[in-house]
Each structure stands twice: as structure tokens, then as C-alpha cells.
C-alpha positions as CSV (number, residue, x, y, z in Angstrom):
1,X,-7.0,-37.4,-7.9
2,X,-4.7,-36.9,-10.6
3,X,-0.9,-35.7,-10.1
4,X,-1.7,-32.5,-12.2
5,X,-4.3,-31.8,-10.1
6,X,-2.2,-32.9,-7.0
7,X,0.6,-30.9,-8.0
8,X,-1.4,-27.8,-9.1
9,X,-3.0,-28.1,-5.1
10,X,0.3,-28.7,-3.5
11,X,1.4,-24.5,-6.0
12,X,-1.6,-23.2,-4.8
13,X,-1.2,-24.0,-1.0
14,X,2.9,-23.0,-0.9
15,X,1.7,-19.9,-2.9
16,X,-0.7,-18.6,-0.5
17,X,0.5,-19.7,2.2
18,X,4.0,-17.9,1.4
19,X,2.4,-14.6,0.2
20,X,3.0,-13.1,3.6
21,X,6.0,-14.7,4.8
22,X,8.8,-15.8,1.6
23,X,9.1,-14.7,-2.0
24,X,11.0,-18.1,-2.3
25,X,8.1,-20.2,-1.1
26,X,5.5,-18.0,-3.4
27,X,8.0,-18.8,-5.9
28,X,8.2,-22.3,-5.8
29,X,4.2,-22.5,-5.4
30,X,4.7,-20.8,-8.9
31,X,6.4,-23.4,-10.2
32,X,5.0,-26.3,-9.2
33,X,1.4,-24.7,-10.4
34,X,3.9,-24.2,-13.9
35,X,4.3,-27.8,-13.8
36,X,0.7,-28.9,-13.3
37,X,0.1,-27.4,-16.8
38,X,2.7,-28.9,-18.4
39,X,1.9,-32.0,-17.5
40,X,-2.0,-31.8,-18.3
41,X,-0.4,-30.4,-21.6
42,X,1.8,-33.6,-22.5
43,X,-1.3,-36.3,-21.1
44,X,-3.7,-34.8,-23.4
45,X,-5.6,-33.5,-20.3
46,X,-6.1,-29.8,-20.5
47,X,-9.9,-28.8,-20.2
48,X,-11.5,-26.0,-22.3
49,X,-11.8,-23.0,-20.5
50,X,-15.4,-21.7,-19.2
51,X,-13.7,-18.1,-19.3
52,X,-12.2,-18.1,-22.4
53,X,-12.7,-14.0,-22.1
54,X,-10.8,-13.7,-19.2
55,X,-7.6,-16.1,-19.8
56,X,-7.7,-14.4,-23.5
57,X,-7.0,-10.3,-21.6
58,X,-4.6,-12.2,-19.2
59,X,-2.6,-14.0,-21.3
60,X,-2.7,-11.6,-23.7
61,X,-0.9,-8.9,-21.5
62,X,1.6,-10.8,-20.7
63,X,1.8,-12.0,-24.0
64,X,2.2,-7.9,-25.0
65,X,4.5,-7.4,-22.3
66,X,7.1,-10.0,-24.5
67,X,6.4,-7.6,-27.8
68,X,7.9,-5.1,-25.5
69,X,11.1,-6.1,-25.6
70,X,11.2,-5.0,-29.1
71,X,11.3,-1.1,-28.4
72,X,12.9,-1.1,-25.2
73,X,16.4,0.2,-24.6
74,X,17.3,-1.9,-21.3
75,X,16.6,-5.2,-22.4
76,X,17.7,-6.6,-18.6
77,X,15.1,-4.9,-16.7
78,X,13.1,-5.8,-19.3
79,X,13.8,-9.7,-18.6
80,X,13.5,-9.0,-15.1
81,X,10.1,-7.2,-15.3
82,X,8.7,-10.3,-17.1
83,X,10.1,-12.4,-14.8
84,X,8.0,-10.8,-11.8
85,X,5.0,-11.1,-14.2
86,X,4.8,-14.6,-14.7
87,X,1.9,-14.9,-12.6
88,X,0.0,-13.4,-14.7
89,X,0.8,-15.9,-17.3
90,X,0.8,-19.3,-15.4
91,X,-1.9,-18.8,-12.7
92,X,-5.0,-18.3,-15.2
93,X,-3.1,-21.1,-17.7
94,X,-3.1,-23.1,-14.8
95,X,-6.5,-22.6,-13.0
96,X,-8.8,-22.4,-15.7
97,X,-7.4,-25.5,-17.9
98,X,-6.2,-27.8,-15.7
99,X,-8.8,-30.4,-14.1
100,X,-9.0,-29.9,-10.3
101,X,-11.9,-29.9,-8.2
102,X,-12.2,-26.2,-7.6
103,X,-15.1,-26.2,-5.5
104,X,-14.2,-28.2,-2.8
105,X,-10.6,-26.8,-2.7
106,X,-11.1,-23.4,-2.9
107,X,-12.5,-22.7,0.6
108,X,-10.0,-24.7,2.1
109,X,-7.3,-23.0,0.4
110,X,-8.8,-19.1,2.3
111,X,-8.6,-20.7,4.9
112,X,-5.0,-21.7,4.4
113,X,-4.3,-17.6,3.2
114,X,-6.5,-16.5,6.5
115,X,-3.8,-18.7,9.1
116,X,-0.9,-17.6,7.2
117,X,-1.7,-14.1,6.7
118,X,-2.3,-13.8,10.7
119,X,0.4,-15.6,12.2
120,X,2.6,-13.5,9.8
121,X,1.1,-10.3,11.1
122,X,1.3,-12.0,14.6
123,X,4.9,-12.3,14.2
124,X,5.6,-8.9,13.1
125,X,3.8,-7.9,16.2
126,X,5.8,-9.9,18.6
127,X,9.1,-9.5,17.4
128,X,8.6,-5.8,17.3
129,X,7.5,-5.8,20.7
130,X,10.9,-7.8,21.7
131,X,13.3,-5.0,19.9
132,X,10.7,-1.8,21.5
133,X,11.3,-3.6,25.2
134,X,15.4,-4.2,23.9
135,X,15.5,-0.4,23.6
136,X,15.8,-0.7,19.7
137,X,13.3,2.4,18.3
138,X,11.4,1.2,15.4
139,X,9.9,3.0,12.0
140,X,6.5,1.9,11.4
141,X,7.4,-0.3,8.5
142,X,9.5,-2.1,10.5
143,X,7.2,-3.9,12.0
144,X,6.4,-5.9,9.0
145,X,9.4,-7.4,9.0
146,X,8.8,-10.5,6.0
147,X,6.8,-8.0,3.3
148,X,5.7,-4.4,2.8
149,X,3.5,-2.9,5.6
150,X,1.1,-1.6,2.9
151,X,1.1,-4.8,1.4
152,X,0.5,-6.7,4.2
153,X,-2.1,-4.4,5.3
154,X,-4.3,-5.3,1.9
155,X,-3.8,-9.4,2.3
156,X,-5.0,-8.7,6.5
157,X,-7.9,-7.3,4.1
158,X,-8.9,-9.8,2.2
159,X,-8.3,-12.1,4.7
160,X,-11.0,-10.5,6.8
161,X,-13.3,-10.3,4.2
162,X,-12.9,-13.9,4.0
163,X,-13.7,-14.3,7.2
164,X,-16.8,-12.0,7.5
165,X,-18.4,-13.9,4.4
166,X,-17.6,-17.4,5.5
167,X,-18.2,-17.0,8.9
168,X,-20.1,-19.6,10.9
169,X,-20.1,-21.0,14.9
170,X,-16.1,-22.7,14.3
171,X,-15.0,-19.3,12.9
172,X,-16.5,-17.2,15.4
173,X,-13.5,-17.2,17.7
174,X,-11.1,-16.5,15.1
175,X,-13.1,-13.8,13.5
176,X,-12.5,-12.3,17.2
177,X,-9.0,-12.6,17.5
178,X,-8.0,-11.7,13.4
179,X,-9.8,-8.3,13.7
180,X,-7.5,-7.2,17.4
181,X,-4.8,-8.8,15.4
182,X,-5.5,-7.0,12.2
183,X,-5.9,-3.9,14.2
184,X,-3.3,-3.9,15.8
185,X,-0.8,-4.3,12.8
186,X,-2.7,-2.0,10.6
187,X,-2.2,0.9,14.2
188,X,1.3,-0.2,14.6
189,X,2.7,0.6,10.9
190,X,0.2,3.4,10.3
191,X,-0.7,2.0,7.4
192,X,-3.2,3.8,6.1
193,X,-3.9,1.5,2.8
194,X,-4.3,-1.1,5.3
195,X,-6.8,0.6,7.6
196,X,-9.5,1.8,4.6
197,X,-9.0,-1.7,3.0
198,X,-10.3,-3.4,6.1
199,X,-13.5,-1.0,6.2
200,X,-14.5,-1.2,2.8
201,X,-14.2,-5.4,2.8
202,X,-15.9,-4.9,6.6
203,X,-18.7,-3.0,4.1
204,X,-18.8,-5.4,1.4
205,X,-19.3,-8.4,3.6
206,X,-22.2,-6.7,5.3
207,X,-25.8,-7.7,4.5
208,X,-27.6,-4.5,2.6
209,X,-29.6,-3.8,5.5
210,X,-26.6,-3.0,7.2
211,X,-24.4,-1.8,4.7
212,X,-26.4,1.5,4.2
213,X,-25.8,2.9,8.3
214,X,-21.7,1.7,7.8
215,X,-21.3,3.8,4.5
216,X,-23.2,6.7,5.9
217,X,-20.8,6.3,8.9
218,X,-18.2,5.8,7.2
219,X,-18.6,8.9,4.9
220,X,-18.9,11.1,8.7
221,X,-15.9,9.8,9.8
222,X,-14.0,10.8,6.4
223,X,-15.7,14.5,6.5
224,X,-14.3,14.3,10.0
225,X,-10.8,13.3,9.2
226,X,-10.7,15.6,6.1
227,X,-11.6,18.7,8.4
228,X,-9.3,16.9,10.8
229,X,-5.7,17.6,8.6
230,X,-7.3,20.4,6.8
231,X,-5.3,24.0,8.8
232,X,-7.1,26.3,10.3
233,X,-7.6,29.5,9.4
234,X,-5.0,32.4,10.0
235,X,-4.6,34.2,13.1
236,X,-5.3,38.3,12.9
237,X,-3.9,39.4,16.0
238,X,0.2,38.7,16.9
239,X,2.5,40.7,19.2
240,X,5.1,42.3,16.9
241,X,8.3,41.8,19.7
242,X,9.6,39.3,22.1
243,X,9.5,39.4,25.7
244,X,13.1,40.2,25.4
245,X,12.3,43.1,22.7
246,X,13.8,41.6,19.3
247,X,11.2,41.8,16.8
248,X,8.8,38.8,15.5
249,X,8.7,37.7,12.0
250,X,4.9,36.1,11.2
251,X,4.3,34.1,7.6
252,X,0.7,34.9,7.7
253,X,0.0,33.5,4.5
254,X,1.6,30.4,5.4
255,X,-1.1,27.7,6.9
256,X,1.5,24.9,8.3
257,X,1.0,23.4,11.7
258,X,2.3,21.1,14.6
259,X,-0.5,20.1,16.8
260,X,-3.0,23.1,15.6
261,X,-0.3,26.1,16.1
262,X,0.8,27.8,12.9
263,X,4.3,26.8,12.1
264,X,5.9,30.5,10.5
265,X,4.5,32.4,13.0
266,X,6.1,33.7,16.4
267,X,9.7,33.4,15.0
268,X,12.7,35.1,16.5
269,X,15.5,33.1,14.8
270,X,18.8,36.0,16.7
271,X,17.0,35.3,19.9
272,X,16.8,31.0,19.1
273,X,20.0,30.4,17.7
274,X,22.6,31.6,21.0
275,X,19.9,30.3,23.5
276,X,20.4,26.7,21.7
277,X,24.2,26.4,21.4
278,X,24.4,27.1,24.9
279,X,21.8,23.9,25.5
280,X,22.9,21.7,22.9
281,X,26.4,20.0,21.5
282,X,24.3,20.1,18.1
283,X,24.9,23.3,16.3
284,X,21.9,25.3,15.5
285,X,23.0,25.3,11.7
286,X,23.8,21.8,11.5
287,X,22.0,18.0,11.3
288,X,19.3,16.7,14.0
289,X,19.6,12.2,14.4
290,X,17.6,12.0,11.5
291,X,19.3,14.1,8.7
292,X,17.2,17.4,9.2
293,X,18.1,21.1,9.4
294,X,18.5,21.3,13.4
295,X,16.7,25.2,13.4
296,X,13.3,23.6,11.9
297,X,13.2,20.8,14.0
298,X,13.3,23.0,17.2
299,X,10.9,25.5,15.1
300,X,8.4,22.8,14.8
301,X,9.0,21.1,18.3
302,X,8.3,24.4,19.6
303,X,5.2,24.5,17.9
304,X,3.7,21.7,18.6
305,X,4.8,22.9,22.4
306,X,2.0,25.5,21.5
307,X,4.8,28.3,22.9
308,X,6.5,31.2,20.7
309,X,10.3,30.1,18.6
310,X,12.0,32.9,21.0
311,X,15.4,32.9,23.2
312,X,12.7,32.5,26.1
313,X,11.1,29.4,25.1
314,X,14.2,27.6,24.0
315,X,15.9,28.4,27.4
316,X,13.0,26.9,29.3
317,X,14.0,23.8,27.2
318,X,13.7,20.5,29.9
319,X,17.3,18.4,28.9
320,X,14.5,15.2,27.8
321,X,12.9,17.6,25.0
322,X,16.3,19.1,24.6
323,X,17.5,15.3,23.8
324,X,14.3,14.9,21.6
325,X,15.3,17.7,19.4
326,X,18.3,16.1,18.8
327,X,16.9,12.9,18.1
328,X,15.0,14.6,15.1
329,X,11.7,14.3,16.8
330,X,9.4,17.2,15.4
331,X,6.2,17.2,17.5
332,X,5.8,16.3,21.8
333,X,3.1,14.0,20.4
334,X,6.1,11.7,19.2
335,X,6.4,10.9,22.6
336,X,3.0,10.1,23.6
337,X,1.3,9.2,20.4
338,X,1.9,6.1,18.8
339,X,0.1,4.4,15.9
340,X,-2.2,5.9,13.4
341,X,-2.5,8.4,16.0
342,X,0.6,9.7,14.8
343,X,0.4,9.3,11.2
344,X,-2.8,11.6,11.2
345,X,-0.5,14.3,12.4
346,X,2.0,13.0,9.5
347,X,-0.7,13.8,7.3
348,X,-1.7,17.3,8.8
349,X,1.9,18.0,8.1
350,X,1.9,17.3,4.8
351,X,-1.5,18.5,3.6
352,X,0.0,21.8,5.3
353,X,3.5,21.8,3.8
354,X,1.8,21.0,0.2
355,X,-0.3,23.9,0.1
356,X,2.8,26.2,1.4
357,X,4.4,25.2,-1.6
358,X,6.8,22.9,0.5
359,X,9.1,20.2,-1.1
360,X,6.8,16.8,-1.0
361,X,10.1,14.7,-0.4
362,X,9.4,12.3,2.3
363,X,5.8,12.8,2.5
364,X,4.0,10.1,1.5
365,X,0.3,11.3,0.3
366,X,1.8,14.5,-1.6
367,X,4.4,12.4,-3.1
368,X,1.7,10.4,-4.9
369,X,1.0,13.9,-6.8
370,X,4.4,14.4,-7.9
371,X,4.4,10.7,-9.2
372,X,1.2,11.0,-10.8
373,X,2.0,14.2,-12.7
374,X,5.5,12.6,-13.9
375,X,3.7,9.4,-15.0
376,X,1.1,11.3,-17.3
377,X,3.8,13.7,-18.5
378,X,5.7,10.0,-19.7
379,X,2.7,8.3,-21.3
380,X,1.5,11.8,-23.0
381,X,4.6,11.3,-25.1
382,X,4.7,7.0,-25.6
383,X,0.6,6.8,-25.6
384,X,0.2,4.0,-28.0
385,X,2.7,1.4,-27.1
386,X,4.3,2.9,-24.7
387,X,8.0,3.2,-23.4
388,X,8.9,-0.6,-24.0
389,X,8.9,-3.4,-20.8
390,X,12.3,-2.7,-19.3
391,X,12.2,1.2,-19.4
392,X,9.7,2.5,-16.7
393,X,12.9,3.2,-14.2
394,X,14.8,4.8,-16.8
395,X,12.2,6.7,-18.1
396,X,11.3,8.3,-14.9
397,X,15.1,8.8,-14.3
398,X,14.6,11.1,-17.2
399,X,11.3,12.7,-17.0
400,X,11.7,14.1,-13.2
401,X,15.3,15.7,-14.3
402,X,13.4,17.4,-17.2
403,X,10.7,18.4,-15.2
404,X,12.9,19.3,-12.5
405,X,11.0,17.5,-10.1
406,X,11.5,19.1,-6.3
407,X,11.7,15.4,-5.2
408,X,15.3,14.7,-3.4
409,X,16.8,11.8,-5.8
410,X,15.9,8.9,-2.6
411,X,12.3,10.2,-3.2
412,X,12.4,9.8,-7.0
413,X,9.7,6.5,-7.5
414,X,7.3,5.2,-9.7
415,X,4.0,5.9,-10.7
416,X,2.1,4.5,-7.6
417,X,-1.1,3.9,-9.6
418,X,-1.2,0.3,-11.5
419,X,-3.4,1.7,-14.6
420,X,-1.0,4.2,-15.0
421,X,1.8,2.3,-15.0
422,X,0.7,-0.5,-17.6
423,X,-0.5,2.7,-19.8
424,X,3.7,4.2,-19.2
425,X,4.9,0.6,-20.0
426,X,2.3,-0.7,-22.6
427,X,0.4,2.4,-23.7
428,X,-2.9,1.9,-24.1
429,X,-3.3,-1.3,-25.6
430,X,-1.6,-2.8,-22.1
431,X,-4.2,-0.4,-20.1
432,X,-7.3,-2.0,-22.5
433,X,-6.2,-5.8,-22.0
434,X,-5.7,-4.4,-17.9
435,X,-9.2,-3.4,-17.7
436,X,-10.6,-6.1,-19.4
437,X,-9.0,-8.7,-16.9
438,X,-11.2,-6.6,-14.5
439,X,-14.1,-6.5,-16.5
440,X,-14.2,-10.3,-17.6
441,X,-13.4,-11.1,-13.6
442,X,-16.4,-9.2,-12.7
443,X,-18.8,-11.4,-10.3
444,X,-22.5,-10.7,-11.7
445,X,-24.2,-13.1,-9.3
446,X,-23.4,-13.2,-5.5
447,X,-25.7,-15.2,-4.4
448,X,-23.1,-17.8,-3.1
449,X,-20.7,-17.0,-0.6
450,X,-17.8,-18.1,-3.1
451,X,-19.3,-15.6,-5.6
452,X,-19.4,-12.9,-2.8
453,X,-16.1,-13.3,-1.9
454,X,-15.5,-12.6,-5.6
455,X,-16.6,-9.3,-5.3
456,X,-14.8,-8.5,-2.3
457,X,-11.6,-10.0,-4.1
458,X,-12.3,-7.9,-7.0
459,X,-12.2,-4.8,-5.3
460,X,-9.7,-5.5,-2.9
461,X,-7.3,-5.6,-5.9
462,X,-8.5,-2.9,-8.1
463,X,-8.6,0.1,-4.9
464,X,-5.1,-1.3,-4.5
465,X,-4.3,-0.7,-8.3
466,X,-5.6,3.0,-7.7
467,X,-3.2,4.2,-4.9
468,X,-0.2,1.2,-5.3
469,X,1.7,-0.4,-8.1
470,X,0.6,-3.9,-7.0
471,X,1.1,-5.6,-10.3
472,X,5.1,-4.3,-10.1
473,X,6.3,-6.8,-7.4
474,X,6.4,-10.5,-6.6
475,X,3.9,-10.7,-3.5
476,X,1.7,-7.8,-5.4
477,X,1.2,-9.2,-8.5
478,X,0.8,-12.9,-6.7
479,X,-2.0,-11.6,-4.5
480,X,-3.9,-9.8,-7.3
481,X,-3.7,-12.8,-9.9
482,X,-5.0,-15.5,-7.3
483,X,-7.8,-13.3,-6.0
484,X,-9.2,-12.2,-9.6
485,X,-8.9,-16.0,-11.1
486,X,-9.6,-17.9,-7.7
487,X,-12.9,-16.4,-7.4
488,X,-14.1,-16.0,-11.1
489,X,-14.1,-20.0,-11.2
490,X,-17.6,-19.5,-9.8
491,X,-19.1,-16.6,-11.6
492,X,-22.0,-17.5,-14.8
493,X,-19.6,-17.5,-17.3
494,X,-17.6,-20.5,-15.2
495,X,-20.9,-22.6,-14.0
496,X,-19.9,-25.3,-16.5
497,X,-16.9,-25.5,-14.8
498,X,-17.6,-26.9,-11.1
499,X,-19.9,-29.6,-13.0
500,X,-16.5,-30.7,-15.5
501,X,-14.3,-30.8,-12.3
502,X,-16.5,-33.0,-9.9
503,X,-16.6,-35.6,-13.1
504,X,-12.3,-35.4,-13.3
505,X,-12.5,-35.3,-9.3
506,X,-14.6,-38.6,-9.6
């Protein structure tokens, strides 16, 4: 073995191995994969690359990413952006031209990503279980405590697609244990990425005799969960007064609910407000625990309660949903629902507030809308190059005060969508080189399992380019670059290539 090759093997296991744990690690996996070229590069060793297409549209964004520089204004972020890209330089330099022995490493070094991905996810698990038992309350992305939740959620992913293709009598028992692992992280943060990434690489590993009854499944239990957070119709028939005799206000053309009972309806706001201060230290005008108006946090708690937002109902208060209140919880399912369970009322909420013509701040799926229209609003205006490498932030900065965006400033992100965002940055000659990595990574044949994990690889990273900006951080963009070059060593283009490696191997 050759010390490129051993120093490009000794990258690629730090890299993955790192991906859910250390940006330092991933980083100096980076490097020392850097160095593997250079050194093929100075002993006259560099192979010819089987996939010239693909190295040329990967290379070549980058490589557009530098021209840039030329038209942006913040020439800082601009360095910095290119530094989180590298990756998309080095790793398809590296892989495709350096002699190694890719078909004896490659399932070795899943394997290596599988472990690390689940003791990581393990980890989370256990030390959020030691702060929940310390009294400490947790958000849900707290329990991924080395990376994102969501991106954590899309590495379990491919990770069990790994296992599901490559699975044989010595994997059987951690096949078992990954998926309650898996399923249990992907609860415990709510991640919702996480949860539909596992099913559709559960459906791409399947055999097609199979994978017909889990897609017509699957497409019953989305029906389900869209009629699920979809409100339900308005109610015709509501008392117009109290039990104490002040009058009711109903917002029948409001659909919001807590727990299937309409939000603006059965309010009596003079009969709430004295019946409170008299139970609470926390006026009724002021902030709950968590920052919100006090008045709407007992309005929804009360709804949820499926009881009226009168003097009555508040006096019958308990002091424990009193203290609840306070605390900022909104719903009595807060305090017996946990999980996903809990983010599928999350997302009743905001499907309900979005069509009321609510303010999307802090909602996470109607957000995405308010990010989407910004982002098409900035490349409408920069559509050919587009706004230059360091001035995405800025230029959002400036697009949601002109569109006077009803996003609080803390709320105020990027595009959330990976094409759109190398379309903002690099118009569309960065969105054409994008979708040709994609295109030239595409596995034709599957007949192998290394081919067919391919394909699962593939579209593990372009569903997360749809709904994340996964090319836009250090673990994203990391993740994404392995699993589209990895995987398209083995595809027709690359056949050449195993055959030239086992002779430098020898």
C-alpha cells in the first residue's frame, strides 16, 4: 500500500467517523485526504479519472464559487463560505485520482459511518436522559448535543440504509438495535426530516416485491397525517353569554386549534383577566417563562382543556396547570405527550395559525414559505450570476426589510432549500454545475449492493437539498460530498476503475 493511499484511508475514516461527533475531527480527515493528493500529485502518481463528467461539475462549482469573489461586497464571508466548501473541492480530487483500492475499503469504511453515527445518537440519548432525571427540561434539539438534530436525523438515515442493503447473519443483531436506537432519537427531537428520511431509505432498500405494499402504506399514512393537522370545520351553533352573563366573542372565520377545539371561539377576555391576577403573580398583560403574551397562553391552554376562556374556567384553574401557564406551556398534552407525538400538534398549530393569517415566527414548516418566497424574490433580481459568494446573509438582511417580512429578526434565515440557494449565490450557472453533480452521480445499474447503496446515497442527499441548506455547513456539505462520490466509484462510467485500483493495490 502506498502512503497516498494510506494517508487518503486514514481522511476518509477520521472524516466519517467524525461527521456525527467533531467538526475538528471531520476537519482534519479533510486534510489529510488534502494531502493524499498532493502527494500523488508530486510522485507522478495521480490516476485518470473514470468520471471525468462528474469531477468536471464538482470542481467546477467550486471552482465558480472563487469567480465569486469578484462581485461580492463582503469579501470575509465570502472567504469563509469557501472555506466550508472545500469538500467539495478536495473529496472528488482526492477519490477519483488518487490510487486506492476502493472496493475493498469502501464497505469497511459504512461500516465505520454506521458505529459512529449510532453511538453518537446513543450518547445524545443517554446524556439527555441524565439532565431529564437531574430535573433539567430539555428542547428537543437538545438532545443532539454534538450536531444538528435534523442533521443527525439524515446520517441515522443513511446509516440504515446501509444496513438494510448490506445486511447479512453478523449484521442482523445490529440492524435490531440501530433501528430502536434510530427511533428513538428521531421521537426524542421530533425531527421530522429524520423520521421521513428513515422511511424512504427503509423503501429504497426493499426488494420491488415489497416495495410496492410500503409506498402504498406509506402514501395512507401521509393522507392520514395530512387530514390529521388539517382544522376542522367551523362550529354553527355557540352560546352568545357566559355563565356569569358577560357576552362571548366567537372568530368564526378563524380555524386555529389546541387539541381539536377552535382557538377564537368562547372568549370572555373582562371575565379572564381579574380571575387570573387573583391566581397568578404573572400579570395577565405581561410575559409567560418562555417570552409569550401571558393572555394567549392561558387562551390556548384553555383550549386544548377543551373548556370555554371565561372567569369560570380560569377560577377552576388546579395551582399545577396554574404553574404550567406560567411556564409557557400552551396545550395539557405538553404534559403527557412527548416525542413526535408532540410535534404533530406543533404542526396542527402551525398549519392553523398559517391559514389565519398568523405571524410564521417560530414555526418551523410555515417558516420555510417565508424563506422560500424571500429567496426567489433575491435570485429574480441576480438570476445569472447571482449575488456574489459572501453575500447570501446580507442579501437576505436586505430583501426581508424590503419585503417587510412578518418574521421577528431571530426568525430571519436563509433559504432552506440547497438549489435555491446555489441559484441566490451563483445564479444559474452554479444551479446547472449543482444539478449536474447529481446527474453525473446518478447510479444506472444496481445490481450490486455497492451500486444500490448509491442510489440510496443519492437520494438521501438530494430530498435533503429540497427542504435543508445541507451544502451551507461543515457536517452538511461533508456528508453530501462523501455519499455522492463514495458510491459513484462503482457506477458504468467508473467500472474501469476497481480493475486500475486492485493493480495499484497489488
Amino acid at each position: 500500500m502506498s502512503t497516498s493511499e494510506k494517508i487518503l484511508l486514514s481522511g476518509l475514516f477520521i472524516s466519517v467517523v467524525s461527521l456525527a461527533w467533531s467538526p475538528f475531527g471531520t476537519s482534519l480527515g479533510m486534510g489529510l485526504i488534502a494531502l493524499s493528493w498532493l502527494i500523488s500529485l508530486f510522485t507522478r502518481q495521480l490516476i485518470t479519472p473514470t468520471n471525468k463528467a462528474l469531477l468536471a461539475s464538482m470542481v467546477g462549482l467550486f471552482a465558480w464559487h472563487i469567480m465569486g469573489l469578484l462581485w461580492t461586497d463582503n469579501i470575509p464571508e465570502g472567504l469563509a463560505t469557501l472555506k466550508i466548501k472545500l469538500p467539495l473541492l478536495i473529496v472528488p480530487m482526492s477519490l477519483l485520482t488518487v490510487k486506492w483500492n476502493s472496493k475493498l475499503w469502501t464497505e469497511r469504511i459504512l461500516q465505520a459511518f454506521v458505529i459512529s453515527v449510532f453511538l453518537a445518537a446513543a450518547a445524545g440519548l443517554l446524556i439527555g436522559c441524565y439532565k431529564t432525571l437531574a430535573g433539567i427540561s430539555l428542547q428537543p434539539s437538545q438532545w443532539s448535543p454534538f450536531i444538528s438534530h435534523i442533521r443527525m436525523g439524515i446520517l441515522l438515515a443513511l446509516g440504515w440504509g446501509g444496513l438494510l442493503v448490506y445486511k447479512s447473519e453478523k449484521y442482523r443483531f445490529l440492524l435490531f438495535i440501530y433501528a430502536i436506537g434510530a427511533g428513538l432519537y428521531v421521537w426524542q427531537t421530533q425531527s421530522v426530516t429524520g423520521a421521513g428520511m428513515l422511511l424512504i431509505t427503509t423503501v429504497l432498500s426493499l426488494q420491488k416485491q415489497w416495495r410496492f405494499s410500503v409506498v402504498a402504506m406509506s402514501f395512507v399514512a401521509g393522507f392520514w397525517l395530512i387530514w390529521t393537522i388539517l382544522p376542522g370545520p367551523p362550529i354553527t351553533s355557540l352560546p352568545s353569554h357566559t355563565t356569569w352573563g358577560s357576552p362571548y366573542t366567537h372568530h368564526v372565520d378563524r380555524v386555529l386549534e389546541e387539541n381539536g377545539n377552535k382557538v377564537w371561539s368562547y372568549l370572555a377576555w373582562d371575565e379572564m383577566r381579574p380571575e387570573w391576577n387573583r391566581k397568578s403573580e404573572y400579570d395577565f398583560d405581561s410575559k409567560d417563562l418562555k417570552g409569550q403574551d401571558i393572555k394567549y397562553t392561558l387562551m390556548r391552554y384553555l383550549t386544548s382543556m377543551g373548556v370555554a376562556k371565561d372567569g369560570l374556567a380560569v377560577k377552576n384553574l388546579r395551582p399545577k396547570e396554574v404553574i404550567a401557564i406560567e411556564s409557557g406551556n400552551t396545550s395539557i398534552k405538553q404534559e403527557i405527550s412527548s416525542g413526535l407525538a408532540l410535534r404533530l400538534d406543533e404542526l396542527r398549530f402551525e398549519v392553523g395559525n398559517f391559514i389565519d393569517g398568523g405571524n410564521p415566527s417560530g414555526n418551523s414548516v410555515t417558516q420555510r414559505w417565508e424563506y422560500f418566497k424571500v429567496g426567489i424574490y433575491i435570485a429574480k433580481t441576480n438570476l445569472l450570476i447571482g449575488v456574489g459568494t459572501g453575500d447570501l446573509p446580507d442579501a437576505f438582511h436586505i430583501a426581508y426589510e424590503e419585503l417587510e417580512t412578518r418574521l421577528s429578526p431571530q426568525f430571519r434565515h436563509r433559504t432552506h432549500n440547497q438549489f435555491l440557494a446555489w441559484l441566490i449565490a451563483g445564479g444559474v450557472v452554479a444551479l446547472l454545475l449543482f444539478v449536474l453533480t447529481f446527474i453525473f452521480s446518478w447510479q444506472k445499474d444496481v445490481s450490486t449492493k455497492t451500486n444500490r447503496m448509491g442510489r440510496i446515497a443519492w437520494w438521501v442527499v438530494v430530498i435533503s437539498c429540497l427542504s435543508e441548506d445541507t451544502f451551507e455547513t461543515q457536517a452538511g456539505i461533508t456528508f453530501a460530498v462523501f455519499a455522492i462520490v463514495l458510491f459513484s466509484l462503482y457506477n458504468r462510467r467508473s467500472q474501469s476503475f476497481s480493475s486500475g485500483n486492485r493493480r495499484a493495490a497489488g
